[in-house]
Legacy VTK file of the C-alpha trace (Angstrom):
# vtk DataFile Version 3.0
C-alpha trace
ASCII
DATASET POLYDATA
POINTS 427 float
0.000 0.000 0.000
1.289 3.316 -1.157
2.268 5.997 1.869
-0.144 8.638 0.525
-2.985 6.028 -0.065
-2.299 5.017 3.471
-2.420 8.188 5.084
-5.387 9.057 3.104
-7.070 6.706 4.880
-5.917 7.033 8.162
-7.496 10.800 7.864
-11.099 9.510 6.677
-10.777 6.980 9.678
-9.871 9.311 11.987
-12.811 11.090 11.106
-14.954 8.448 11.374
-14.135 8.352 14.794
-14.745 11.934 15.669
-10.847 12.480 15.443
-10.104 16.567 15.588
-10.847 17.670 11.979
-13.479 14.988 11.619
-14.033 15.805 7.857
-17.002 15.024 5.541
-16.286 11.302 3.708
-16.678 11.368 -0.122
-17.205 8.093 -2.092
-13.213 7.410 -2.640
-12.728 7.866 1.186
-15.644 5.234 2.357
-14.277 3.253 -0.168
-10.460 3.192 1.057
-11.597 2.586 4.843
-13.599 -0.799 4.034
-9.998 -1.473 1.674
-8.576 -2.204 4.829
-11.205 -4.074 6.360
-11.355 -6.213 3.521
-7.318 -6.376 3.520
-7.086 -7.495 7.142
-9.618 -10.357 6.483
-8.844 -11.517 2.742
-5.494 -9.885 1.682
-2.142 -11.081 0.981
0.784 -11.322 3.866
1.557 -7.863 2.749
-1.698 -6.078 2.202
-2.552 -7.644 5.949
0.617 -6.321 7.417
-0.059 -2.916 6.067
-4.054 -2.901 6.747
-2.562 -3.591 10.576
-0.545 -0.942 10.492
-2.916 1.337 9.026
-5.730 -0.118 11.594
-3.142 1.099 14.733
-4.266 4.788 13.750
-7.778 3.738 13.905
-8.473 3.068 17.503
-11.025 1.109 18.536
-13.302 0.523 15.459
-10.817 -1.790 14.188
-10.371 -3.699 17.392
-12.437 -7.264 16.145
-10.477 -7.141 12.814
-7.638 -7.409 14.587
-8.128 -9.688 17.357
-9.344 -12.071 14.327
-5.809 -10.920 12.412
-4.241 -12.837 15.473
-5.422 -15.738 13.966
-3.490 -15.296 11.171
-1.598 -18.225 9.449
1.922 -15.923 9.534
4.003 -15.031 12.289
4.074 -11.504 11.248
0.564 -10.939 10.937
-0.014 -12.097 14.305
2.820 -10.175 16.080
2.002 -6.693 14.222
-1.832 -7.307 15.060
-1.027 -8.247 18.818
1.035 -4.952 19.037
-1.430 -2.777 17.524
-4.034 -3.615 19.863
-1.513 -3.328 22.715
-1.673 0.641 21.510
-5.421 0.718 21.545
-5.021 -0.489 25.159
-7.727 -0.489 28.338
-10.563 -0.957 24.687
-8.918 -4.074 23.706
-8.530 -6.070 27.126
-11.701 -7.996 27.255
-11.593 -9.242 23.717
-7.973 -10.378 24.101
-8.509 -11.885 27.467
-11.794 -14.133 25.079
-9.072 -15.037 22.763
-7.016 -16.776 25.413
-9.622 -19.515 25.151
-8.052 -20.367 22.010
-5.918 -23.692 21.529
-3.577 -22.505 19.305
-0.875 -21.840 21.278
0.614 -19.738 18.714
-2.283 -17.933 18.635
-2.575 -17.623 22.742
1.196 -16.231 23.104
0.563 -13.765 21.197
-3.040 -12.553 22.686
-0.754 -12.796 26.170
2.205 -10.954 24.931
-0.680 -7.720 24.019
-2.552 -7.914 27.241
1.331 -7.835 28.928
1.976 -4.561 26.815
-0.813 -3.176 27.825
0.014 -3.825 31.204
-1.695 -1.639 34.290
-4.753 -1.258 32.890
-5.134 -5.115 32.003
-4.688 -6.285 35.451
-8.242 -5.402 36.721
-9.509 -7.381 34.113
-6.981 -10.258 33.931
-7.769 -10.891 37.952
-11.286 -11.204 37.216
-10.036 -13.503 34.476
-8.960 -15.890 36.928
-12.279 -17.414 37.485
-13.497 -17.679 33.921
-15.265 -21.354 33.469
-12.474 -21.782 30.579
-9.971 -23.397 32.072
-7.218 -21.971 29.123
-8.342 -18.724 30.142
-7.634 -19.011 33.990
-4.300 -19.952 32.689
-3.527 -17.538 30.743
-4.431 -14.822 32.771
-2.622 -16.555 35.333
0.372 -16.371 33.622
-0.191 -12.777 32.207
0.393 -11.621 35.877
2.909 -13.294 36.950
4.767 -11.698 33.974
3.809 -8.661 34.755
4.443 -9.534 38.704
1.001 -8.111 39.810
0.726 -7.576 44.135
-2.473 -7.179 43.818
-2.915 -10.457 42.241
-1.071 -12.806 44.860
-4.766 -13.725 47.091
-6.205 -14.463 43.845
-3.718 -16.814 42.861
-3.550 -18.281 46.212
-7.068 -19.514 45.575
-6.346 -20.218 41.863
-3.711 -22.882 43.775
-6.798 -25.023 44.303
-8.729 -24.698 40.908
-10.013 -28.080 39.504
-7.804 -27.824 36.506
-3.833 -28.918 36.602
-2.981 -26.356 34.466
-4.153 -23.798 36.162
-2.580 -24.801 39.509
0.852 -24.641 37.682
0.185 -21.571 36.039
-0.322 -20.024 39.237
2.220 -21.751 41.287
4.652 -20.199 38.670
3.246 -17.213 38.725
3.330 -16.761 42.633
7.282 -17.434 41.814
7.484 -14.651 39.944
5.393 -12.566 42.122
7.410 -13.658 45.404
5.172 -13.827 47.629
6.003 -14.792 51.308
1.989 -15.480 51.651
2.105 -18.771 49.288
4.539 -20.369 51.137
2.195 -23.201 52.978
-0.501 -23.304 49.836
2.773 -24.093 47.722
4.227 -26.642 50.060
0.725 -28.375 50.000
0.898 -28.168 46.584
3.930 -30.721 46.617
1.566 -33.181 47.240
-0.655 -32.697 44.156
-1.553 -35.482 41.902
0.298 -34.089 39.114
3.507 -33.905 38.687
3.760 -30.886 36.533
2.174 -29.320 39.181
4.324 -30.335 42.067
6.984 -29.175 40.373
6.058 -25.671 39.601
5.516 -25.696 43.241
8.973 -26.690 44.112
10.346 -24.396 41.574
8.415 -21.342 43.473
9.420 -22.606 46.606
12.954 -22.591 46.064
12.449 -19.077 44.108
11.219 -17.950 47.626
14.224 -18.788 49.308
14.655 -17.480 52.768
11.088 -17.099 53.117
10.193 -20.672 52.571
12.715 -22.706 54.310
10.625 -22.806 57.700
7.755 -24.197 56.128
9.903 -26.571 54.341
11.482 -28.062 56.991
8.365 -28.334 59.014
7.263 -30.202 56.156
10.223 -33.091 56.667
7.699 -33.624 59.095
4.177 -34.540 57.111
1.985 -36.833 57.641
2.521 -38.103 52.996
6.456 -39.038 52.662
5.949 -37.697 49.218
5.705 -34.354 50.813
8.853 -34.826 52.697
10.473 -36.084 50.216
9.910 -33.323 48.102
10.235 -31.096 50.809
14.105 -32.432 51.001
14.548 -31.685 47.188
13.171 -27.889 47.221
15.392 -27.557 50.600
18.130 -29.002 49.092
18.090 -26.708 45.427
18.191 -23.892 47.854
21.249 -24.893 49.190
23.687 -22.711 51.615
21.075 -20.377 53.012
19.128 -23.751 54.407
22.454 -24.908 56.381
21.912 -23.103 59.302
17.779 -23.930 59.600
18.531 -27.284 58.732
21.235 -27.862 61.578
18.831 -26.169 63.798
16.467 -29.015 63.005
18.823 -31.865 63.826
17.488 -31.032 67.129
14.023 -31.171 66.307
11.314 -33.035 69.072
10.708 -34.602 65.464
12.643 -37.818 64.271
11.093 -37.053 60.599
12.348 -33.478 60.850
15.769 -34.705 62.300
16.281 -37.733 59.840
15.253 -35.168 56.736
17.460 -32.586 57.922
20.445 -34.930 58.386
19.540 -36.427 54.532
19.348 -32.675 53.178
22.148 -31.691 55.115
24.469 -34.377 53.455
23.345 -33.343 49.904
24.089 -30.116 50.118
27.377 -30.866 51.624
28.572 -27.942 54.014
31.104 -28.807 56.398
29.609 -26.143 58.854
26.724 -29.522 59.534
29.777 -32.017 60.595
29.941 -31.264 64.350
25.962 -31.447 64.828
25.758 -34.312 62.120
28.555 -35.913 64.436
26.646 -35.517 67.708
23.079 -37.196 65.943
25.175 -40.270 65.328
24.145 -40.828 69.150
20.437 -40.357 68.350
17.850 -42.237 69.986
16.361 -42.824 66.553
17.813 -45.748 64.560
16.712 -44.045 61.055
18.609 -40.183 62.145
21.841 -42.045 62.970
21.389 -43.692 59.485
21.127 -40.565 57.850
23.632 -38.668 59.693
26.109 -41.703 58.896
25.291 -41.150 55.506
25.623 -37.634 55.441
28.910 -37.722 57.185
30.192 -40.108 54.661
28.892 -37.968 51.651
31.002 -34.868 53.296
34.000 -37.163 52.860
37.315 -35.955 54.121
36.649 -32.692 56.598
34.510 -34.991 58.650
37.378 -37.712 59.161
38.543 -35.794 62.279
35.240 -35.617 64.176
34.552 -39.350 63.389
37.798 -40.886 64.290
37.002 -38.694 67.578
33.490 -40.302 67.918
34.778 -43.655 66.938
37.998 -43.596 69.957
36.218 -41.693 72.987
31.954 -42.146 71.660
29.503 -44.598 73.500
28.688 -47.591 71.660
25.885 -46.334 69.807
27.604 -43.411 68.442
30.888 -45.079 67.972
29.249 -48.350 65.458
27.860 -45.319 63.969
30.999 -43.368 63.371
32.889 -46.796 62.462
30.449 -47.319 59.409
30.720 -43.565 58.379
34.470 -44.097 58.015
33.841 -46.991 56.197
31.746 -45.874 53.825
34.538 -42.912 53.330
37.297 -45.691 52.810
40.969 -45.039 51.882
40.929 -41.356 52.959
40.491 -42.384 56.696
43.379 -44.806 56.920
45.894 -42.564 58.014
43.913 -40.965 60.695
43.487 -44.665 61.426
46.592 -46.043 61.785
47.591 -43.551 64.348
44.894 -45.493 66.671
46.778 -48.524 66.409
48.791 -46.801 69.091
46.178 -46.186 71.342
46.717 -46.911 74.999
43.097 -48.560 75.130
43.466 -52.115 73.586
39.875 -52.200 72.966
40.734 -49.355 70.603
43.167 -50.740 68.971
41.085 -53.645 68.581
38.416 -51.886 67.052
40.545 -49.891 65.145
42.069 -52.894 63.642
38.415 -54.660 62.669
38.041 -51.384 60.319
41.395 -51.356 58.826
40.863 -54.382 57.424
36.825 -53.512 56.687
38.361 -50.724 54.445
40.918 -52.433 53.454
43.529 -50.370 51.831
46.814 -51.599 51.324
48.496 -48.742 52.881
47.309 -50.648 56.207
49.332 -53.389 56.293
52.621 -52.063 57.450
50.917 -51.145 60.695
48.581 -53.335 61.094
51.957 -55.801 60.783
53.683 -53.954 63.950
50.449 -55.182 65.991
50.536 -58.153 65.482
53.137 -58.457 68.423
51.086 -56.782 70.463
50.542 -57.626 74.233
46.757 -58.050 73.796
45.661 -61.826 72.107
42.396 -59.669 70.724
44.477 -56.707 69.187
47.602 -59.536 67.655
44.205 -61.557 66.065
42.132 -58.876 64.598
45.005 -57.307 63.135
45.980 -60.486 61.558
42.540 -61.118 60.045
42.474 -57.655 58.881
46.075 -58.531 56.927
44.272 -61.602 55.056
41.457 -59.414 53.889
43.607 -56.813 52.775
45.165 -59.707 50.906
42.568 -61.107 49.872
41.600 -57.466 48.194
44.662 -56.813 46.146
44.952 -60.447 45.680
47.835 -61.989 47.416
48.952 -64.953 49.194
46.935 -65.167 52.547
49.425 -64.926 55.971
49.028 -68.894 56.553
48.036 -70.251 59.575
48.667 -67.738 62.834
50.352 -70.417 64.868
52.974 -70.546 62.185
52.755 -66.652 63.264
53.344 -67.703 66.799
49.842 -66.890 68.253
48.609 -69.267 70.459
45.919 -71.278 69.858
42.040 -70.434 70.533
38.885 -72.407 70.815
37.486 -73.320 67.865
34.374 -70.705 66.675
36.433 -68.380 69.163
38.401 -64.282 68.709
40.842 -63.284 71.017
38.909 -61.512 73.268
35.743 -63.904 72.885
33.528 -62.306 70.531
32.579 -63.379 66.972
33.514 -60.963 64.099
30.280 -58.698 63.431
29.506 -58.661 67.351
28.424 -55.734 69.248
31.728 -53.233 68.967
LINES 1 428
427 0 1 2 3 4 5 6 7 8 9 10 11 12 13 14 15 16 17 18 19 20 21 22 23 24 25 26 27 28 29 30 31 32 33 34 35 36 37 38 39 40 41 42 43 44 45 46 47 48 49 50 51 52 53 54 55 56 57 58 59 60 61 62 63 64 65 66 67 68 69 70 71 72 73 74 75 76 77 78 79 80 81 82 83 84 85 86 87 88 89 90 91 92 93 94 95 96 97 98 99 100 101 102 103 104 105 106 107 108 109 110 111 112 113 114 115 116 117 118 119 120 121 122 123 124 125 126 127 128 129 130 131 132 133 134 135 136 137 138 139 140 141 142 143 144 145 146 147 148 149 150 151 152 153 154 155 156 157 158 159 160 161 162 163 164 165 166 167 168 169 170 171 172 173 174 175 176 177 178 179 180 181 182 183 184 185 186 187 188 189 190 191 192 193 194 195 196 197 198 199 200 201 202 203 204 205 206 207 208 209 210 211 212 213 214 215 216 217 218 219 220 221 222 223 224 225 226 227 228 229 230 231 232 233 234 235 236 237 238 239 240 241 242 243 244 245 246 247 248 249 250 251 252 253 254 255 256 257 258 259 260 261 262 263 264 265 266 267 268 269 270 271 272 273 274 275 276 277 278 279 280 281 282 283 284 285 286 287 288 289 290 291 292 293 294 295 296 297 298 299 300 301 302 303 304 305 306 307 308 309 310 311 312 313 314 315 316 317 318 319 320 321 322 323 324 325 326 327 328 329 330 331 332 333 334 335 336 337 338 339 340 341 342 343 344 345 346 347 348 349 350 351 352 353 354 355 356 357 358 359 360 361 362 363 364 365 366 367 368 369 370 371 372 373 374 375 376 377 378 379 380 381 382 383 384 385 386 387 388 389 390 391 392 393 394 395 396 397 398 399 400 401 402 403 404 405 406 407 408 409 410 411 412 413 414 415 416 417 418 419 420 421 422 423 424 425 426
């Protein structure tokens, strides 16, 4: 369409809608304002672009034309249509917010991306929106404001966290992200729970968006009466990472066990050494599923924690010193050393003990010292530290010792250790 022709008609429109010189129409004017009606509806990809553009001087008369241009088969058409009604503005809310019933998404993204451009004066309308018996427009205006990050919409959305439709629970949940709000922290972590999983993760996602504000809830939530809650509780806790260390330690001394034992798992995946001295002291927990996850946790933080656990292993009661034994198991090679200095212990029962996981861990760096035990004064300390040489062995695969009277230890009752307890016995 030729500039003049163009701006010829955006005069006669003008006019037509009482614009400021409002002239008299002849024939050739009438006739060049329905051109571009008929070139929105039935013209080629260029006519329509330029009927669009022509239509953004219009105002309001040419607001259905357009919102019927966003249903355009080309990109361009639909873009440069969406935009134009986003400078009509506050005329064009209400029929944008009845196209985002339609499913074509292509079609919906761009009625979304107008009603964002409008912006303030959409958000009265797009609230309202929210309880719309289409389901595809409850999402959509859902997601319109959190875009736009509308206050005003947060106590709406709350309750749009409960509609009957999955889609519309996510849209909101993301939408509350967005927003930030500190209110939707116990909808959101009820939401974790939901049936489906698109929607329990939007929730998560918010909820670890939140930060700060949503680690309380979270944690109480170790502590719900659905492990799928926990357990998803653990995973938002644990994407949130360093600023939950300090809550989450806090919780290890929770009147909860769930609380405790999800703190202790969280704690170990996030892996900050500033948990290894409470983590330690749970390994004494009256709860047989805390220690477990403590001893896992402890094992998972891998080398700073060797210190505290040889500690708890040498001077802990028996609860907390099995616990601390398996720990440094489960971290292996890197606790030898430590290890081997215990083999010098003046308590033979530690040395004893200390032995048993030598040869548990079995790395070959053991051997030489588990080999200067085995003259030791203590029958219990000389035979543990043999065995643990043959499974060391064993390991790298060598020749075993031989018999330990060809060692010079004396002989034992059959079925019988040194000290009278079978290997795998209470330590």
């Amino acid at each position: 369409m030729r500039k003049g022709y163009q701006m010829s008609i955006f005069r006669s429109l003008k006019g037509a809608l009482g614009g400021e010189s409002a002239p008299k129409f002849d024939q050739v004017e009438m006739e060049h304002m329905e051109s571009v009606k008929k070139a929105l509806a039935y013209g080629d990809v260029e006519a329509r672009w330029n009927a669009i553009r022509a239509a953004g001087e219009l105002g309001d008369a040419f607001i259905e034309p357009l919102i019927q241009a966003l249903n355009d088969e080309h990109w361009i058409v639909r873009r440069g249509a969406g935009d134009t009604l986003a400078k009509i503005g506050l005329p064009a809310v209400l029929p944008l917010i009845e196209m985002l019933g339609n499913d074509d998404d292509s079609v919906r993204r761009e009625t979304m991306r107008a009603c964002s451009l409008i912006g303030e004066l959409a958000t009265e309308s797009l609230i309202r929106a929210l309880t719309r018996d289409n389901p595809l427009i409850r999402q959509g205006a859902a997601e319109i404001l959190g875009t736009m990050q509308v206050k005003a919409a947060i106590n709406p959305m709350i309750e749009a966290l409960k509609d009957k439709d999955p889609g519309v629970r996510r849209e909101a949940a993301s939408a509350l992200k967005m927003i930030g709000s500190r209110e939707a922290t116990d909808p959101l972590v009820s939401l974790l729970g939901d049936d489906t999983g698109y929607v329990r993760i939007a929730a998560a996602d918010a909820l670890c968006n939140l930060g700060d504000s949503s680690i309380g809830p979270l944690v109480n939530a170790l502590a719900h009466s659905r492990p799928e809650i926990r357990q998803r509780a653990g995973h938002a806790l644990s994407s949130i990472g360093l600023p939950a260390v300090e809550p989450l330690i806090a919780a290890l001394a929770h009147e909860d066990p769930h609380i405790r034992q999800g703190a202790s798992l969280v704690l170990g995946r996030i892996g900050d050494s500033r948990a290894i001295p409470a983590l330690t002291a749970t390994l004494g927990d009256r709860e047989r599923r805390v220690r477990q996850e403590a001893v896992r946790a402890l094992a998972t933080l891998g080398y700073p924690a060797i210190t505290p656990l040889v500690a708890a292993f040498r001077e802990g009661d028996t609860i907390a010193r099995n616990c601390s034994m398996e720990a440094l198991w489960l971290i292996g090679g890197p606790a030898t050393r430590p290890l081997l200095e215990l083999l010098s212990d003046q308590s033979s029962e530690v040395r004893r003990r200390t032995a048993l996981l030598l040869g548990e861990i079995a790395d070959p760096s053991a051997v030489e010292g588990l080999t200067r035990i085995l003259a030791d004064q203590v029958p219990s300390v000389r035979r543990e530290a043999f065995e643990a040489i043959e499974k060391i062995r064993k390991n790298v695969g060598e020749p075993a010792f031989g018999s330990l009277r060809s060692q010079g230890e004396p002989e034992s009752e059959p079925g019988k250790r040194g000290n009278g307890q079978k290997k795998g016995g209470t330590l």
